[in-house]
C-alpha positions in Angstrom: 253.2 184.6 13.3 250.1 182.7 14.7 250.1 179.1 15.5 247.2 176.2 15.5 243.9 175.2 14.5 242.8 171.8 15.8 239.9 170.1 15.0 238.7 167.5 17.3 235.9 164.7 16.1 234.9 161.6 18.2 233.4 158.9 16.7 231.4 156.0 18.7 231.6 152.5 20.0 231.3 150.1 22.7 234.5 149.7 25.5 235.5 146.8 27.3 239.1 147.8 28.4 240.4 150.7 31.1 244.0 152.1 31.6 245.0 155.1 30.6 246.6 155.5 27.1 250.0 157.9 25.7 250.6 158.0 21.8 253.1 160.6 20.1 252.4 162.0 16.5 254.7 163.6 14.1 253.5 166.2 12.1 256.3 167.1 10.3 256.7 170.7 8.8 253.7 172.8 8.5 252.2 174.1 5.3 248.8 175.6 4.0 247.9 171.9 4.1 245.9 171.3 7.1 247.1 168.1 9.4 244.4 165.5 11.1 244.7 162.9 13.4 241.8 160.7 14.7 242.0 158.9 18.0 239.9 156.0 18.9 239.5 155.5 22.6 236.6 153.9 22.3 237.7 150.9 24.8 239.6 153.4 27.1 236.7 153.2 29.7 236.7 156.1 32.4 240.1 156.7 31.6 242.8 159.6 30.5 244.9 159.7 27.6 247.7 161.9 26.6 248.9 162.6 23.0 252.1 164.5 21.7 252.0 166.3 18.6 255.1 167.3 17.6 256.1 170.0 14.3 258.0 172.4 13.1 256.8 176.2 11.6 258.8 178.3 9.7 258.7 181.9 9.5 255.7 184.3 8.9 253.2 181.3 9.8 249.8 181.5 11.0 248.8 178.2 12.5 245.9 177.0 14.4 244.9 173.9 16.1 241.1 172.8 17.6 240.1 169.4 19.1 236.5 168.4 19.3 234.7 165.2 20.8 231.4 164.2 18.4 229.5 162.9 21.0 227.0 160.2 18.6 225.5 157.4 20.3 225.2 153.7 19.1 222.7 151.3 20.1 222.8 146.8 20.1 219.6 145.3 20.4 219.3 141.4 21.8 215.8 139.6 21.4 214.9 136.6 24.0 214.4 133.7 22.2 210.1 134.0 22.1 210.8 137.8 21.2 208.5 139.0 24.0 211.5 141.2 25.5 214.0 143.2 24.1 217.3 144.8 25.8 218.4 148.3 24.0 222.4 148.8 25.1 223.0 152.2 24.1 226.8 153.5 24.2 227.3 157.6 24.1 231.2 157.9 23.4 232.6 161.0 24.5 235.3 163.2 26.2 236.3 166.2 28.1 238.4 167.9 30.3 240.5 168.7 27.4 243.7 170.8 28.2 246.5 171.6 25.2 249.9 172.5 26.2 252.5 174.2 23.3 256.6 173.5 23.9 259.5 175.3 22.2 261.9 172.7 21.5 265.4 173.5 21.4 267.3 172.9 17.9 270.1 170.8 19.6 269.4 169.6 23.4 265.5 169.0 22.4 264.8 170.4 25.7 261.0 171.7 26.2 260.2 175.3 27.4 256.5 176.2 27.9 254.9 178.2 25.6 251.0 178.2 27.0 248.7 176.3 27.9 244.6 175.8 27.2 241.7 174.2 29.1 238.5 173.4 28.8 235.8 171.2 30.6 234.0 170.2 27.7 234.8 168.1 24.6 236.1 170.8 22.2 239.4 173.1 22.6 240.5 175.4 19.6 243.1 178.3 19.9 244.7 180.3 17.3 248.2 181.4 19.2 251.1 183.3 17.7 254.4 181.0 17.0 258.3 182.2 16.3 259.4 180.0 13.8 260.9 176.8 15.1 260.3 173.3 16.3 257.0 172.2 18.6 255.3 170.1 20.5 251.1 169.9 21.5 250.5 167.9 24.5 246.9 167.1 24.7 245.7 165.6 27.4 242.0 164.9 28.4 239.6 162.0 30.1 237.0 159.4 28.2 233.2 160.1 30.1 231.6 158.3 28.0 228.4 156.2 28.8 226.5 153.3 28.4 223.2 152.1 30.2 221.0 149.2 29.4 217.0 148.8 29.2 214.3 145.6 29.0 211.4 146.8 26.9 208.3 144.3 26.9 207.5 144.1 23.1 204.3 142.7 23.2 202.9 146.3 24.8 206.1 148.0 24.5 206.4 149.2 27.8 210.3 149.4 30.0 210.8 146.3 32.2 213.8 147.4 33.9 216.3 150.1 33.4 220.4 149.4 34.0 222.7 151.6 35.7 224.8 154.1 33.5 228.0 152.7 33.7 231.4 154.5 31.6 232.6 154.1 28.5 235.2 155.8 26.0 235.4 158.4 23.6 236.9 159.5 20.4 238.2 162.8 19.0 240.5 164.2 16.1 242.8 166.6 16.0 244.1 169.0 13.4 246.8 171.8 12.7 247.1 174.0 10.0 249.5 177.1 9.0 248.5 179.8 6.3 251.1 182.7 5.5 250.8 185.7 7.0 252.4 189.4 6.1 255.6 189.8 8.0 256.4 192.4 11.1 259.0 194.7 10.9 261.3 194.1 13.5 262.3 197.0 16.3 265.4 197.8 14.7 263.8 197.6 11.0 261.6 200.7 12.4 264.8 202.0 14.1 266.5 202.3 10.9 263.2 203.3 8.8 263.5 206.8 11.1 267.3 207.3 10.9 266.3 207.0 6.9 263.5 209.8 7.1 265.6 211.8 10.0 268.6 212.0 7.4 266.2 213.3 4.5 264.2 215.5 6.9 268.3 217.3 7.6 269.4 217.3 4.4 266.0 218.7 2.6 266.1 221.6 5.5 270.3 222.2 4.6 269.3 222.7 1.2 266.3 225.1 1.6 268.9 227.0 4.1 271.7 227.2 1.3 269.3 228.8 -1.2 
């Protein structure tokens, strides 16, 4: 049984606010059917953020989870009043430092065990990782380093009059999770008693040819 495909997607826009920012998402019961979530943190500026995916996976699942930050910039454009200058404020939303952390969670006491964990520095994560059928949770965590820097163009010869500091903004990204069936594997003592069968023929095939 294999477990998660996430698909992560960011998606742009200009931040005014900071603080760092925790949402939790029920996925329910996995199927074929793949599951996506879309987080805006567009106005988490400089920030982290932490997510819980929760679900459950029943048996012979192969599931798979990827996250990945679009990194597309946007642009505003403000004219002085005579329209000989122009100030282009370009945003570039984005994240990274992605890491993805799977709990078991336990039927009754919902107490979390560790299952693994995943890292990477930029701003896409995807793993495919084998799952016992049972109840989950994905902990993504991961930081907003998105940018934004302003610049004074003279119109009339179109040259740069003055270039702003980059300064940070936010990000976005999605996530998804899907499960497709996969052939079960004979457990240990299914092979244990697979032999004992063919032992047993093997003996009684041999008693025979001995008798005659």
């Amino acid at each position: 049984m294999k477990n998660l495909s996430i698909i992560a997607t960011a998606v742009l826009a200009l931040g005014v606010a900071s603080g760092a920012s925790a949402s939790t998402f029920n996925d329910g019961l996995l199927t074929s059917t793949q599951v996506s979530t879309s987080r805006d943190y567009s106005s988490l500026i400089a920030s982290t953020f932490s997510d819980t995916y929760t679900f459950s996976i029943g048996a012979n699942k192969a599931a798979s989870f990827s996250i990945n930050g679009v990194s597309l910039p946007t642009a505003t454009y403000n004219f002085n009043p005579s329209h000989t200058q122009e100030v282009v404020t370009t945003t570039q939303l984005n994240i990274g430092n992605l890491s993805a952390t799977i709990y078991k969670v336990a039927p009754v006491t919902l107490a979390l065990t560790q299952v693994a964990t995943f890292a990477s520095l930029t701003n896409s994560l995807s793993e495919v990782y084998g799952l016992a059928a049972g109840s989950y949770e994905i902990v993504v965590n991961g930081n907003t380093t998105g940018t934004t820097q302003a610049i004074k163009y003279n119109v009339t010869n179109n040259t740069v009059m003055a270039t702003g500091a980059i300064k940070s903004s936010g990000g976005q990204y999605t996530f998804a999770l899907n499960a497709t069936p996969v052939q079960a594997v004979p457990e240990p003592e299914s092979y244990a008693l697979m032999l004992s069968g063919l032992a047993m023929v093997g003996f009684i095939a041999r008693r025979r040819k001995v008798q005659n």
